[in-house]
C-alpha positions in Angstrom: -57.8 91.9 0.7 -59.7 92.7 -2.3 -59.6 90.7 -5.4 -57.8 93.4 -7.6 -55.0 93.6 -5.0 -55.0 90.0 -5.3 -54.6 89.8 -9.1 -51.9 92.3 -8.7 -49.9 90.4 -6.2 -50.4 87.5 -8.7 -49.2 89.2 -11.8 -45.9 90.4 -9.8 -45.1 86.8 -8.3 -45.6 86.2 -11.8 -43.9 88.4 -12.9 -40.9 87.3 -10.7 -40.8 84.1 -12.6 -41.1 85.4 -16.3 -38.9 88.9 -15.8 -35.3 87.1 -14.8 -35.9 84.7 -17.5 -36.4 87.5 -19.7 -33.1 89.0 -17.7 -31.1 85.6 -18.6 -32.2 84.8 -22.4 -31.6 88.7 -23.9 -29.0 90.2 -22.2 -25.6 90.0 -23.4 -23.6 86.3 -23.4 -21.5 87.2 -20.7 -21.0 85.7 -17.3 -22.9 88.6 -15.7 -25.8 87.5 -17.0 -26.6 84.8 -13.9 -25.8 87.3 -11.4 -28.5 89.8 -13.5 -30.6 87.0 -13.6 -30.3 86.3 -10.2 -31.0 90.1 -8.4 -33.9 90.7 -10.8 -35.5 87.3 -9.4 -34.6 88.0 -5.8 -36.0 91.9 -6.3 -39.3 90.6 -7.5 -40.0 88.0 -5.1 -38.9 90.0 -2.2 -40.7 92.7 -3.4 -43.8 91.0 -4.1 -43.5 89.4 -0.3 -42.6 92.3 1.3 -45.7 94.0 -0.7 -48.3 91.1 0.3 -47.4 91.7 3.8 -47.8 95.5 3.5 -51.2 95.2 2.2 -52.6 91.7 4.7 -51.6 93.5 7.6 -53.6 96.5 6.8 -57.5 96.6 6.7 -60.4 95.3 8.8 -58.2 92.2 9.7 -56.0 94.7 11.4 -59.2 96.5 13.2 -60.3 93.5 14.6 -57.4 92.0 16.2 -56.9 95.4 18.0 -60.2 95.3 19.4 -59.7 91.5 20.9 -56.2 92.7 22.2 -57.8 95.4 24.0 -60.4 93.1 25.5 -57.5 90.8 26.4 -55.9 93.9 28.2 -59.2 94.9 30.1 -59.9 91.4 31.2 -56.6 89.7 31.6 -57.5 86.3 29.5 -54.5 85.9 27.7 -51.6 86.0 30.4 -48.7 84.6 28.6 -49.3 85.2 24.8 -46.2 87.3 24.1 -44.2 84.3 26.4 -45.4 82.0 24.5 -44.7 83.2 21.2 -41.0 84.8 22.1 -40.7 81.1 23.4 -41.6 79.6 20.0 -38.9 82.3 18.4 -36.3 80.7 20.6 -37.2 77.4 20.3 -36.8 78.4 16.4 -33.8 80.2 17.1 -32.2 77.6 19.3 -32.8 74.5 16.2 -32.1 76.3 13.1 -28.6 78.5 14.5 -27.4 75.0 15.4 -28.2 72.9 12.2 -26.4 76.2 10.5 -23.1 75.7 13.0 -23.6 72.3 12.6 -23.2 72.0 9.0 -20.3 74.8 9.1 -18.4 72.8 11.3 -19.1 69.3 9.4 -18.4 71.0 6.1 -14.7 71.4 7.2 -14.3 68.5 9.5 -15.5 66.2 6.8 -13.2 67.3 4.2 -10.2 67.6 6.3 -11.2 63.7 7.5 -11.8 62.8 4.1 -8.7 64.3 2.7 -6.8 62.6 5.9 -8.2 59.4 4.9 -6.6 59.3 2.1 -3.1 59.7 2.8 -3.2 57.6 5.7 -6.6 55.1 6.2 -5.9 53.7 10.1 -7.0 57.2 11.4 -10.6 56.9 10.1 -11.8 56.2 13.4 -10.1 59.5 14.8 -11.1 61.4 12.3 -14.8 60.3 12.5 -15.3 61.2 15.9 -14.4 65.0 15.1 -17.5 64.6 13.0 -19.2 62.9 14.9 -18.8 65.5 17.5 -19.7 68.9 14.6 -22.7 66.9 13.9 -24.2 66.5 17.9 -23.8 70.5 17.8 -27.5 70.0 16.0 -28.4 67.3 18.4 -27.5 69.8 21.5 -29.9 72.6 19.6 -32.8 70.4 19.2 -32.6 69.1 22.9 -32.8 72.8 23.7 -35.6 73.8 21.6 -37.2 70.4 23.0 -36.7 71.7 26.8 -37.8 75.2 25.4 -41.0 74.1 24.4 -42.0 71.5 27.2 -41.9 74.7 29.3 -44.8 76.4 27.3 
């Protein structure tokens, strides 16, 4: 990348800092105002991330990697470079969508438990094991993404 394209993707990243402060302080006193705040911060740093991308993925850097993939193709040296990576996404996939059901599940396990608890405190143990069990959802991902990745 050149160094003006640099300065620019500076300046907006900047920009996205400075702008929804600007957003929050002088707009009207209103409880509108953090929502305001909030999309004109998320529109400037997606923007500027989505605009970085744009512009590394373009260029000589571009060029260059579709001359090695064609010498790849012509000589057959990388066998398994798209396996390997789609097995990186699920390895990905496989920890992160179970830490997310995971912490749905002990979000309302827990407070049911604690709220259980209170009324009656001899069915801690009960209610501990439900979650105990929301919790090994995680576990059961990270096993996967484990087995996942001893097979690249």
């Amino acid at each position: 990348m050149s160094m003006v394209v640099r300065v620019l993707l500076v300046a907006a990243l900047i920009l996205s800092i400075i702008v929804p402060f600007g957003a929050y302080f002088l707009g009207e006193k209103n409880r509108r105002r953090y929502k305001r705040s909030l999309a004109c911060n998320c529109f400037f740093f997606f923007g500027t991330l989505a605009l970085a991308s744009i512009l590394s993925l373009g260029g000589a850097g571009s060029v260059q990697a579709a001359e090695a993939a064609a010498d790849v193709a012509a000589t057959g040296a990388a066998a398994g470079g798209l396996s390997s990576g789609l097995g990186y996404i699920a390895a990905a996939l496989a920890t992160s969508l179970s830490g997310i059901g995971s912490g749905i599940a002990v979000a309302s396990s827990a407070s049911a438990a604690l709220g259980a608890i209170s009324e009656d405190q001899s069915i801690f143990g009960k209610s501990m094991i439900f979650v105990a069990m929301a919790e090994g959802i995680a576990l059961y991902g990270l096993i996967i993404s484990f087995m996942i990745l001893g097979q690249l």
